[in-house]
C-alpha positions as CSV (number, residue, x, y, z in Angstrom):
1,X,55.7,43.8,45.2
2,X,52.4,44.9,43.8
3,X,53.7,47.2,41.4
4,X,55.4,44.0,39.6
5,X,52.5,42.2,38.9
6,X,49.8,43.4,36.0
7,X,46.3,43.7,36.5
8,X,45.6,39.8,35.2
9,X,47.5,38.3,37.8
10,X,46.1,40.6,40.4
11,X,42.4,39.5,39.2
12,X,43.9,35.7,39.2
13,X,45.1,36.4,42.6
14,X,42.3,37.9,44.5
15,X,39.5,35.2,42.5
16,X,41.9,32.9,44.1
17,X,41.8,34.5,47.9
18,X,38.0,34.7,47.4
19,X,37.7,31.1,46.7
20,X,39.8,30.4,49.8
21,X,38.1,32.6,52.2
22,X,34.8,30.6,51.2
23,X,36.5,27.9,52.4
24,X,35.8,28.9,56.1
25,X,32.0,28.7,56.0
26,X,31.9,25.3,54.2
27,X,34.2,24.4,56.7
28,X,31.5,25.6,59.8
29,X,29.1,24.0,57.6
30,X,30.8,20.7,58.2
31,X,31.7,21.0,61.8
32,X,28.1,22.3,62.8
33,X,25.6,20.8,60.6
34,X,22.5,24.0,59.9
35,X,18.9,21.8,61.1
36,X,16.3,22.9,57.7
37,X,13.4,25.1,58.6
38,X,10.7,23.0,59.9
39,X,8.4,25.0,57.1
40,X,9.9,22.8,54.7
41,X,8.2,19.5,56.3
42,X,8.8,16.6,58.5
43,X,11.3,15.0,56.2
44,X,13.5,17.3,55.5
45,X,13.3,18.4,59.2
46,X,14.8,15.6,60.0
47,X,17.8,15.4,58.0
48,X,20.4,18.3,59.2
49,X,22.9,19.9,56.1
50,X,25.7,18.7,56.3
51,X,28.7,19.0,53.6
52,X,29.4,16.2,52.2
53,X,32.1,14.9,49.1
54,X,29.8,16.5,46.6
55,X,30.2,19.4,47.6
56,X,33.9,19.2,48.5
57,X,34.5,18.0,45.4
58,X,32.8,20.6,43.7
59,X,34.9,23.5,45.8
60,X,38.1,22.0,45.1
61,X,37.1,21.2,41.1
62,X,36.4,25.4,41.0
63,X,39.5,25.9,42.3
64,X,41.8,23.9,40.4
65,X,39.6,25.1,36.7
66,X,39.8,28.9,37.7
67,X,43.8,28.7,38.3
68,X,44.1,26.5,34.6
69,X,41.5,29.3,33.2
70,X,42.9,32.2,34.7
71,X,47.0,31.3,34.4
72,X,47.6,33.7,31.2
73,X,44.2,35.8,30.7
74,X,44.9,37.7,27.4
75,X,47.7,35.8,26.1
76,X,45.8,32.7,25.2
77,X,43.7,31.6,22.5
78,X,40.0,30.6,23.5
79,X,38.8,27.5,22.6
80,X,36.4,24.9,22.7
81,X,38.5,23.8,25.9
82,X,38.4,26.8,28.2
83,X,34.5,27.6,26.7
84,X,33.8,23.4,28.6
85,X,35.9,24.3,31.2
86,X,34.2,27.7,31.8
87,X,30.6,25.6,32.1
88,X,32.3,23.3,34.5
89,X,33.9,26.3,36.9
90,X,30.2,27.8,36.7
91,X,28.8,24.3,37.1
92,X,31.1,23.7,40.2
93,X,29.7,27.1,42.0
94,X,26.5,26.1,41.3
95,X,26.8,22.7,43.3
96,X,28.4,24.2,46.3
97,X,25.3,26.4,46.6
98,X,22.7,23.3,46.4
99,X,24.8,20.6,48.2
100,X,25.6,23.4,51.0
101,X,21.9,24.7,50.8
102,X,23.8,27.7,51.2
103,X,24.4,31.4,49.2
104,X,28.2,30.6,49.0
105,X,27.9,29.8,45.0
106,X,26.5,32.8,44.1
107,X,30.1,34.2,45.9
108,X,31.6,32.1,43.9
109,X,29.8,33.5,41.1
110,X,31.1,36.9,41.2
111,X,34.8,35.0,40.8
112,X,33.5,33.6,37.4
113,X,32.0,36.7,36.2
114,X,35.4,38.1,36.6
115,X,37.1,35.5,33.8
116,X,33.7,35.9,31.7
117,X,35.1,39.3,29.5
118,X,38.3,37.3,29.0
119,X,36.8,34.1,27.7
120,X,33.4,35.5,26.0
121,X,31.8,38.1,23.4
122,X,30.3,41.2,25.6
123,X,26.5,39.6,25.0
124,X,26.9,36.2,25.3
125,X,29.4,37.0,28.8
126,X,26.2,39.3,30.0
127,X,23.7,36.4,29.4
128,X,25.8,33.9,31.1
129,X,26.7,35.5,34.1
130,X,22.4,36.4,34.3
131,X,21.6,32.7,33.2
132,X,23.7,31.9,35.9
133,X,22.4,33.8,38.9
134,X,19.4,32.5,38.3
135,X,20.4,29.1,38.3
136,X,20.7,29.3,42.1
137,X,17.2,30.5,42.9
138,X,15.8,27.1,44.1
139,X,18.4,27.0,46.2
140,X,17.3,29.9,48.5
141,X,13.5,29.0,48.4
142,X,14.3,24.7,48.8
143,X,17.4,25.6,51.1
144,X,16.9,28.6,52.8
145,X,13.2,28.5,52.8
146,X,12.4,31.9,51.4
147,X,9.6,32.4,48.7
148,X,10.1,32.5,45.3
149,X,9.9,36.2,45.5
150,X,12.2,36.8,47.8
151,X,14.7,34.3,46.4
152,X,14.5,36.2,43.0
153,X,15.4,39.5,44.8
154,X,18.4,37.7,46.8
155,X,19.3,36.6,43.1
156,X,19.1,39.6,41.7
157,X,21.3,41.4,44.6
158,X,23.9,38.8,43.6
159,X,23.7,39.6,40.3
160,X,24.5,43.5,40.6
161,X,27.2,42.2,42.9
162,X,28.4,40.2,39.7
163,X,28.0,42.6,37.6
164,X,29.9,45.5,39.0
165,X,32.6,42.4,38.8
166,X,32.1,42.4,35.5
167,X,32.5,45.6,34.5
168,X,35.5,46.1,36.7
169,X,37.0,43.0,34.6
170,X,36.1,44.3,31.4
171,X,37.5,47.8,32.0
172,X,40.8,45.5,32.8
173,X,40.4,43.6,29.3
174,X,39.9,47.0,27.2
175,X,42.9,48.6,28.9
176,X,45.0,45.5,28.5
177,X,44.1,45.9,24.6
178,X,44.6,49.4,24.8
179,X,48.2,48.6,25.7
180,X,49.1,46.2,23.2
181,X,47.8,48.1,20.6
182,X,50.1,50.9,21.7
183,X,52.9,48.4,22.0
184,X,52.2,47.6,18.5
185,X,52.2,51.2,17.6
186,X,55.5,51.4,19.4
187,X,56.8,48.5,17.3
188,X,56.1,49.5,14.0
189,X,57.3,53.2,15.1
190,X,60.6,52.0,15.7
191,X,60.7,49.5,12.6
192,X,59.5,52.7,10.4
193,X,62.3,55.1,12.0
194,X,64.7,52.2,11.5
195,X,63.7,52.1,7.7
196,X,63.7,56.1,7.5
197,X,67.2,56.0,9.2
198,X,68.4,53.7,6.6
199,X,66.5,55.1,3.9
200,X,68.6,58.6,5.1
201,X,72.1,57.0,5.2
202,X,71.4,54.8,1.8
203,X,70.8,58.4,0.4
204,X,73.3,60.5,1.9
205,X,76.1,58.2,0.7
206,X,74.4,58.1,-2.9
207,X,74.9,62.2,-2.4
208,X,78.5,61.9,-1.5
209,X,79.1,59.5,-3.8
210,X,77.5,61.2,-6.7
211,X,79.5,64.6,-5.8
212,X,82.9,62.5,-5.5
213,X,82.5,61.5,-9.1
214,X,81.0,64.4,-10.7
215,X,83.3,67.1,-9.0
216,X,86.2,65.9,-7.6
217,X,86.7,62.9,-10.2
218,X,86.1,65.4,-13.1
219,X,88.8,68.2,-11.9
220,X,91.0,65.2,-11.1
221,X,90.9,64.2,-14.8
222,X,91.3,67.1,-16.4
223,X,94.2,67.7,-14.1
224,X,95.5,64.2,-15.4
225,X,95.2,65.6,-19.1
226,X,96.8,68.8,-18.4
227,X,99.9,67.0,-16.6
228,X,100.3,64.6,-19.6
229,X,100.1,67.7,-22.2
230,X,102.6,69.6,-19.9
231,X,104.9,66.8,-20.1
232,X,105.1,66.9,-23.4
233,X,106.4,70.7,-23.3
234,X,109.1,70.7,-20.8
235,X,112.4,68.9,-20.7
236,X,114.8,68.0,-18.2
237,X,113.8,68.6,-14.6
238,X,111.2,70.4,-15.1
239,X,109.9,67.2,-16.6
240,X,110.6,64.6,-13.9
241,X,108.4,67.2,-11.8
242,X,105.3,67.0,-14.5
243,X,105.3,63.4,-14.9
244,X,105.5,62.8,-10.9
245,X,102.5,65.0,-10.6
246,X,100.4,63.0,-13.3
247,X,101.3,59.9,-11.6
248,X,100.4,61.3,-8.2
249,X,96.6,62.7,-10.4
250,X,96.4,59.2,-12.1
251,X,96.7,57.5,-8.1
252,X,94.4,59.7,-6.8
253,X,91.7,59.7,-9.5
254,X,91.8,56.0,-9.1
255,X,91.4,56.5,-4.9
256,X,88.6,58.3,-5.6
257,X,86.8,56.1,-7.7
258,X,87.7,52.8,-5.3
259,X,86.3,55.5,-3.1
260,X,82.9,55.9,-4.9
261,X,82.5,51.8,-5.8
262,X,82.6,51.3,-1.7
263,X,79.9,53.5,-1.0
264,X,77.9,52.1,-4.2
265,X,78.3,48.5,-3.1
266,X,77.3,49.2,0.6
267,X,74.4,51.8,-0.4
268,X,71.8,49.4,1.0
269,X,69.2,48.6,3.4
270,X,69.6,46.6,6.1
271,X,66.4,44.6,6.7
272,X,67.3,43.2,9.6
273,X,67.4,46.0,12.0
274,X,64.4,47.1,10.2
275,X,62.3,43.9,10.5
276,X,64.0,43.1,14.5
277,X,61.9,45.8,15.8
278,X,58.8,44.1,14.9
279,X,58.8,40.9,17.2
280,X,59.6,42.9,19.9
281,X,57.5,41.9,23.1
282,X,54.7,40.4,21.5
283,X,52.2,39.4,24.4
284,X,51.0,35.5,24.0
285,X,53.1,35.4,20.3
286,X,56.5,34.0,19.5
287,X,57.9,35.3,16.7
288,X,60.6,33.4,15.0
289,X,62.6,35.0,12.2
290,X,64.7,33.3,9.8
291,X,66.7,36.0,7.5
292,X,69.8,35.5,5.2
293,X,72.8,37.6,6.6
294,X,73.1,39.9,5.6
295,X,69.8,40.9,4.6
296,X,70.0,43.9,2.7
297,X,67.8,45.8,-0.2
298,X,69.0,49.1,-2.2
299,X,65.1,49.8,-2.9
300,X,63.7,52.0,-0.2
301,X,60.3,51.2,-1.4
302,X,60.8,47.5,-1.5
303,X,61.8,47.8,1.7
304,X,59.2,49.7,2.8
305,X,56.8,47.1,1.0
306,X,58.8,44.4,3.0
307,X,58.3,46.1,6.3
308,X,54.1,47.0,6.4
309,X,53.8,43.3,5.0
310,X,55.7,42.0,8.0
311,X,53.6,44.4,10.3
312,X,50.2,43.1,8.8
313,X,51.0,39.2,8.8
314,X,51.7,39.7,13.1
315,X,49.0,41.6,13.6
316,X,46.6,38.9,11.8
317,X,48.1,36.3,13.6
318,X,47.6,38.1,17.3
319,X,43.8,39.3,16.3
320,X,42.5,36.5,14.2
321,X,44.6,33.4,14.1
322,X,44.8,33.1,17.9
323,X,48.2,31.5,17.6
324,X,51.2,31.2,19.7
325,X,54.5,31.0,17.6
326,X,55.2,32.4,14.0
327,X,57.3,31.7,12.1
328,X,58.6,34.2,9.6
329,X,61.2,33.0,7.0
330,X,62.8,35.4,4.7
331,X,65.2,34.7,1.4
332,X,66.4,36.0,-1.6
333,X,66.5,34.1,-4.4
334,X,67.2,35.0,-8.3
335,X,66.6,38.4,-8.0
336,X,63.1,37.6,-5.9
337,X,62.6,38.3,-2.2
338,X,60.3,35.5,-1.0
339,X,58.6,35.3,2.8
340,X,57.4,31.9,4.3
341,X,54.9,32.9,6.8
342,X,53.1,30.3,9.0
343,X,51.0,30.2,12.4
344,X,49.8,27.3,14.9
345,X,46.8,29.0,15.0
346,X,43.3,28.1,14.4
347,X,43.5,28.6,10.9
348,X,40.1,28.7,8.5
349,X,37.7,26.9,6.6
350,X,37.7,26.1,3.2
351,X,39.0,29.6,0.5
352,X,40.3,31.9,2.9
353,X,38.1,35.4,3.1
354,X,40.5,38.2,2.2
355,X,40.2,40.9,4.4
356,X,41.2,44.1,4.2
357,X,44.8,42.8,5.7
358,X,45.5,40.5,2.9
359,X,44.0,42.6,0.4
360,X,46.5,45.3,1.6
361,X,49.1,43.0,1.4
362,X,47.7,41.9,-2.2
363,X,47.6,45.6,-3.5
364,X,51.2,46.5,-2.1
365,X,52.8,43.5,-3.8
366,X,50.9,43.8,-7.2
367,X,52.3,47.6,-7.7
368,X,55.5,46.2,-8.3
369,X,55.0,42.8,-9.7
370,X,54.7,40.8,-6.2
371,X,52.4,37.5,-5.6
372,X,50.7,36.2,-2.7
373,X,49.4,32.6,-1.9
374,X,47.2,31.9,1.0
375,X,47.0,28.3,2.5
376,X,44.1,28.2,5.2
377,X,44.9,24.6,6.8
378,X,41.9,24.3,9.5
379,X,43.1,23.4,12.6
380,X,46.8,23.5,11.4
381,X,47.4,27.1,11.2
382,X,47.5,29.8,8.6
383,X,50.6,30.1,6.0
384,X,51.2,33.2,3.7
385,X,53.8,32.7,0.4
386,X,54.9,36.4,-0.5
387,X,57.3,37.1,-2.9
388,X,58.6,40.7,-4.2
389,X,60.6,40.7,-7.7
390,X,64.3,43.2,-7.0
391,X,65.0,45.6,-9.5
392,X,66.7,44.9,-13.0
393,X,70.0,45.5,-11.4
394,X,69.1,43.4,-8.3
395,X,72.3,41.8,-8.5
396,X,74.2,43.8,-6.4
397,X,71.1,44.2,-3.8
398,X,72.1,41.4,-1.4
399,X,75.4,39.0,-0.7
400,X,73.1,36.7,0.6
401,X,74.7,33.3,2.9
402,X,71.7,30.6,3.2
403,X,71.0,29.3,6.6
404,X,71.5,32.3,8.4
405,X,69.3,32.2,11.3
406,X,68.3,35.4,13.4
407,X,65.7,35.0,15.5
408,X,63.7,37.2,17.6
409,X,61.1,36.0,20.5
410,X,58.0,38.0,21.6
């Protein structure tokens, strides 16, 4: 059973178990209230610690935030939500440890510093989980009446405690990236074999095309010419023969070059199965492609254009956009292949910054007369308008049928 779960719902799990186990000590807590050192005075001698609603509250509250934070670590966006909801889960552990007067937050603490490297930048996930370590030191010395010197040791202990947490998590994170960037690798292996494969049969039929014509269809011919002179020499049966044969010549030069048309008309590219591969298992990313049918291009290099554009508009919208569906709309249109590409992610402010992405993009489609329009809606996602002129002789590229849907989910 445990080789069917990944390694973010094995750290969801076992934050969860821990939360539960600490469950059993608040629960003492409550049966068999703790009487305070009488170092800390008369009053607070005589009122016992005892867990109260506060603190329930604030164990179930941790509970119910790490399961919403923790239900698809990698595969979400990270927003101003889950950053509030992070200060509320560290929040919550930090009440259980001053309403229980006990060190079960700083437990509790190690569960958040496993979500921190999912949710936060390296620096600013090493200064919270510190910030919040510390944040339980007047607990131990009002609490648990140690000094302040030997509550910032016991906070410091927790911390390494956290900390090896931490690290454990992050090594999780960097292998999980490790793994979708390999997936991607995968991806745009297959979608590049795809394209050589059909770049190798688009050729080989040119070949055998171009051979049909230029040997076979220029022996046929002059056999055709030789037949018709040889009909004029000969009389009587001899004759009947001869002009049988050129008949039989004429019908088969004319096979051959019905022959040679067909493999013209269909030397092609099929986009599809080139641009399928691509949308492939996406983690966290839905991938909707729209494409006419069929969707075919006689340039290899178009195609190949076509193909790293596609490639570089997913990965933009898994790295930067933080979005969850894509939608990728492909046409052809008066000799012009155009591509409608728009995300639900986060979008960006004001001009868009071209990267080195879009200015890739920008330099593949300029070498051969292409145009690309950015939209950066903020808030409302991230849309790309490519379009890539055909050949002169685009006409016969694609026998395009609009509203053709093929879609492919990742």
């Amino acid at each position: 059973m445990l080789a069917r779960l990944d390694h973010t719902r094995l750290l969801r799990y076992a934050g969860l178990f821990t939360w539960a186990v600490v469950a059993l000590p608040l629960v003492s807590l409550w049966l068999h209230p703790i009487e305070p050192s009488l170092d800390l005075g008369e009053e607070a001698a005589a009122t016992p610690v005892r867990i109260g609603v506060v603190a329930w509250s604030a164990y179930l509250g941790f509970g119910l935030i790490y399961a919403w934070l923790t239900r698809g670590l990698g595969s979400r966006r990270v927003g101003p939500v889950n950053l509030l909801l992070l200060t509320l889960l560290t929040g919550c552990a930090v009440a259980i440890s001053y309403y229980s007067a006990s060190g079960l937050g700083s437990i509790l603490l190690m569960v958040v510093a496993c979500v921190l490297p999912w949710l936060l930048p390296l620096p600013l996930g090493i200064a919270w989980l510190v910030v919040s370590q510390f944040l339980v030191v007047p607990v131990y010395v009002r609490g648990l009446g140690f000094t302040w010197t030997d509550a910032l040791m016991q906070s410091v202990l927790y911390a390494g405690f956290c900390v090896f947490v931490f690290v454990t998590s992050l090594v999780a994170r960097q292998q999980s990236q490790a793994r979708e960037d390999q997936r991607r690798l995968n991806a745009e292996l297959r979608a590049t074999r795809a394209l050589l494969a059909e770049s190798a049969r688009v050729n080989e039929r040119t070949r055998i095309s171009r051979e049909l014509h230029d040997l076979l269809g220029h022996h046929l011919t002059a056999l055709s010419l030789n037949l018709e002179v040889a009909g004029h020499l000969v009389r009587g049966t001899a004759q009947e023969h001869v002009n049988q044969a050129h008949t039989l010549a004429r019908l088969l030069l004319s096979d051959v070059r019905e022959a040679v048309s067909r493999l013209r008309d269909d030397d092609a590219i099929d986009m599809a199965a080139t641009l399928l591969p691509l949308a492939d298992n996406v983690p966290g990313l839905r991938i909707d492609m729209h494409m006419p049918e069929p969707f075919l291009l006689d340039d290899p290099e178009r195609a190949h254009v076509l193909l790293r554009c596609t490639q570089e508009i997913i990965t933009n919208a898994v790295r930067h956009a933080q979005a969850s569906v894509l939608e990728l709309d492909y046409r052809v249109e008066n000799g012009v292949v155009r591509l409608r590409a728009r995300d639900d992610g986060r979008g960006a402010q004001g001009a868009a910054m071209a990267g080195n992405g879009l200015r890739g993009i920008r330099e593949r489609l300029d070498g051969y007369g292409g145009r690309l329009d950015i939209d950066p809606a903020p808030a409302r996602g991230f849309a790309l308008d490519l379009s890539l002129p055909l050949q002169a002789d685009a006409a016969a590229v694609a026998a395009v049928v609009p509203g053709e849907r093929v879609a492919a989910t990742g």
